[in-house]
C-alpha positions in Angstrom: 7.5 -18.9 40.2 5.9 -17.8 43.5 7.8 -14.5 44.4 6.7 -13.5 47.8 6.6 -9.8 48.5 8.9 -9.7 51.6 11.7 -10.5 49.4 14.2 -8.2 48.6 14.6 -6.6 45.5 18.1 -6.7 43.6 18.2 -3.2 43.9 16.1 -0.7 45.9 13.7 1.4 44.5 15.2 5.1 45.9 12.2 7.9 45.1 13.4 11.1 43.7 12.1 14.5 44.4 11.9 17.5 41.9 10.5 20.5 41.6 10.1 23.3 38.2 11.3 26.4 38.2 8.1 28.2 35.8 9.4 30.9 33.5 6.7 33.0 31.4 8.0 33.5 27.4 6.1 36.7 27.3 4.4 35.0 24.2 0.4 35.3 24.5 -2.6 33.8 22.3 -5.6 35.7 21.9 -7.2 33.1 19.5 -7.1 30.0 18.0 -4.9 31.0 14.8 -2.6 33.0 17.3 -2.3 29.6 19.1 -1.4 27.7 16.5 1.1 30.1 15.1 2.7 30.2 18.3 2.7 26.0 18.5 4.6 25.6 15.1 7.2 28.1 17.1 7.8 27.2 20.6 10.4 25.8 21.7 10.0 21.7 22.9 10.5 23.5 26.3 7.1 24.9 26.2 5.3 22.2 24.7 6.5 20.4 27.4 5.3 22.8 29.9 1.7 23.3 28.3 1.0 19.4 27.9 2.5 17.7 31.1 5.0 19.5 33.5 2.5 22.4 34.4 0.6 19.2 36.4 3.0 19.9 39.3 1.5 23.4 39.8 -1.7 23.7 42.6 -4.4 24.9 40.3 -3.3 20.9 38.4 -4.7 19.4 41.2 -8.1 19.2 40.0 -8.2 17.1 36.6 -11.0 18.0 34.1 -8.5 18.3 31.2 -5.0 16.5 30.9 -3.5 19.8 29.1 -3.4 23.4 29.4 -4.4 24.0 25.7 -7.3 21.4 26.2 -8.5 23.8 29.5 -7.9 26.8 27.3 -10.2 25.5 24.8 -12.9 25.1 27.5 -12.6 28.2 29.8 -11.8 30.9 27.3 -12.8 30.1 24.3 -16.2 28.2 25.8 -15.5 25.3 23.1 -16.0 21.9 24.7 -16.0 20.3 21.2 -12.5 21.4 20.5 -11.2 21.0 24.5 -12.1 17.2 23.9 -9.8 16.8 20.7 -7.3 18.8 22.4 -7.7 16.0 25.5 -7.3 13.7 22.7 -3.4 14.1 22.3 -1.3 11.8 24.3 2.1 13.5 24.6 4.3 10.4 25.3 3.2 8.2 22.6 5.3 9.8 20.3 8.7 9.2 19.2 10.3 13.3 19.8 8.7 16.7 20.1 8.3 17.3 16.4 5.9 14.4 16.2 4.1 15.8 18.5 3.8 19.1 17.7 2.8 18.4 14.3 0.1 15.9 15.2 -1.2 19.1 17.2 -0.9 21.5 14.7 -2.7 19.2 12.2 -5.5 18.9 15.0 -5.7 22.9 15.1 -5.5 23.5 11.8 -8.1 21.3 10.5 -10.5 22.5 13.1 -10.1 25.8 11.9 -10.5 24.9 8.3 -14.1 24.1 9.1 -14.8 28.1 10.9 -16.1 30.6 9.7 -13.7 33.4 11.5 -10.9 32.6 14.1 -12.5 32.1 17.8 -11.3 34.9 20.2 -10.8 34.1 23.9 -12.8 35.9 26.4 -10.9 38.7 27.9 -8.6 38.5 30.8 -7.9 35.0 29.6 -5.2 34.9 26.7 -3.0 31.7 26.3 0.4 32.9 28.3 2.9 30.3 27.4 5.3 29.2 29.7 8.2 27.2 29.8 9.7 25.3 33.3 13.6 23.6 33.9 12.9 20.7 36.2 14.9 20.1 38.9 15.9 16.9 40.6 16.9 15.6 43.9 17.4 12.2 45.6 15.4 11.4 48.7 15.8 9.9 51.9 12.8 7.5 50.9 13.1 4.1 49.4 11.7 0.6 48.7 13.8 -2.5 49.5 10.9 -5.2 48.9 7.0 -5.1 47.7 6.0 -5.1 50.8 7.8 -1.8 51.2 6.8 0.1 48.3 3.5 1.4 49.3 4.5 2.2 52.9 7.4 4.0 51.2 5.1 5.7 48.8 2.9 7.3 51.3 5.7 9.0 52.8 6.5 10.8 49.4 5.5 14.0 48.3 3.3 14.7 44.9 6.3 15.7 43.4 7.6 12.6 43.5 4.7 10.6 42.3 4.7 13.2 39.0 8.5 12.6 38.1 7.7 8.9 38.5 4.5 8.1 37.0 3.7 10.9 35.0 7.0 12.2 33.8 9.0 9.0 33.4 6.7 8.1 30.5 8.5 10.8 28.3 11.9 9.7 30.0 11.3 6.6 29.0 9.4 7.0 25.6 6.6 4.6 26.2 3.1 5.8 27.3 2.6 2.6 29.0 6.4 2.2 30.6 7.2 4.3 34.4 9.4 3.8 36.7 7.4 1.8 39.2 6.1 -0.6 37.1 10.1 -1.2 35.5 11.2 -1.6 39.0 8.8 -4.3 39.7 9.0 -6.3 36.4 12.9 -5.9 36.8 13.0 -6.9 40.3 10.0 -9.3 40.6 8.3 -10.3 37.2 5.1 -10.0 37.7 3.4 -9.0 34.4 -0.1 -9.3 36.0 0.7 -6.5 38.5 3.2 -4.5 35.5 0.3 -4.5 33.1 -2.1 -3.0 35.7 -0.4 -0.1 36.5 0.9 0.6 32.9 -2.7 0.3 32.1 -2.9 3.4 34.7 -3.8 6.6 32.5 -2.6 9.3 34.3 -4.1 11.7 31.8 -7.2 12.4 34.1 -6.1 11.4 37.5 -4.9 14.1 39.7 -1.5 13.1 41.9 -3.3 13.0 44.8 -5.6 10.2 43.0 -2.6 8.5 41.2 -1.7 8.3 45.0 -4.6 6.4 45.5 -5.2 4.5 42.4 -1.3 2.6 42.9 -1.6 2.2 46.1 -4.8 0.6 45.7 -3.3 -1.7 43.0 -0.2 -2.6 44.4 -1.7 -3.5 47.5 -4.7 -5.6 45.9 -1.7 -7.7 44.0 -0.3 -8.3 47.4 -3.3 -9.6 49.1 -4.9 -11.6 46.4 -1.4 -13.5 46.1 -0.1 -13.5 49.1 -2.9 -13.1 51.8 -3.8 -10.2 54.0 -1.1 -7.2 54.6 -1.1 -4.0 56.1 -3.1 -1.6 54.6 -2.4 2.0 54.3 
């Protein structure tokens, strides 16, 4: 069936905004074994902090590593072997935290198996672990149609692309699943345009890129299928 973008959608798609509230432990890491003691005790809170929710904050902007321990690895400990096993872990494909802590632990704890002595970060750059409530608002922005979505999502602010694209895939438990692509295969179908942007890793795109990159997509569906539009 031929769904043509100016239809409306059962229900709107209404963006949300959010923003964290950061909140230091007082918990440091000087080295590798420190870190790994300190993994098997946070609390989910902080894992959740370290591996996706500390993308909201301005020094995120730039993505050379999709997590903070990953970026630790690199820049204080100078180890890009370990920084790309670290890069490695994909925090929503698993089922709960404790799934994912241990696959990390493991990951650590064989790495060290191999050294000869515990690798000490430079100084001035200990591992501070942090831990962030999210907060989240409803805002005056929405979607009625396709056509509408990627006017709509310009208008939005980075926030809003992270709790969508980025965070909704813990919400949601899927590393493939958000909450654009379920609006559009609940509103519309479309499984060529759904698979595309579940294929979307946000891992090493920066929100201004995701931006982009969806955008991009969205709109190619459109005119490929439905002739020229607008473009933003």
């Amino acid at each position: 069936m031929n769904i043509h973008p100016d239809q409306p959608a059962e229900g709107p798609f209404r963006f949300m905004e959010c923003f964290i509230m950061t909140m230091p432990t007082g918990r440091t890491a000087a080295n590798l074994r420190e870190l790994l003691q300190e993994l098997r005790e946070a609390e989910e809170a902080v894992l959740h902090y370290h591996l996706w929710q500390s993308r909201l904050a301005i020094a995120h902007q730039v993505v050379e590593y999709p997590n903070d321990f990953a970026a630790w690895a690199a820049t204080a400990l100078m180890d890009s072997k370990l920084a790309e096993i670290l890069s490695s872990i994909d925090p929503f494909s698993f089922d709960n935290t404790e799934e994912m802590r241990d696959t990390l632990a493991d990951l650590l704890e064989g790495y060290l198996w191999d050294l000869p002595h515990s690798p000490m970060a430079r100084p001035g750059f200990e591992f501070y672990f942090c831990k962030a409530s999210t907060v989240v608002l409803r805002s005056h922005i929405s979607a009625g149609s396709l056509i509408e979505f990627c006017p709509a999502f310009s208008k939005v602010g980075l926030d809003s692309i992270y709790y969508h694209f980025v965070d909704a895939r813990w919400r949601l438990r899927s590393s493939k699943r958000d909450d654009f692509s379920s609006w559009i295969e609940s509103s519309y179908g479309l499984p060529e345009l759904v698979a595309e942007l579940q294929g979307i890793d946000s891992s090493f795109y920066s929100l201004d890129e995701l931006r982009s990159t969806i955008t991009e997509v969205v709109n190619r569906y459109i005119e490929n299928n439905h002739g020229r539009t607008e473009r933003l």
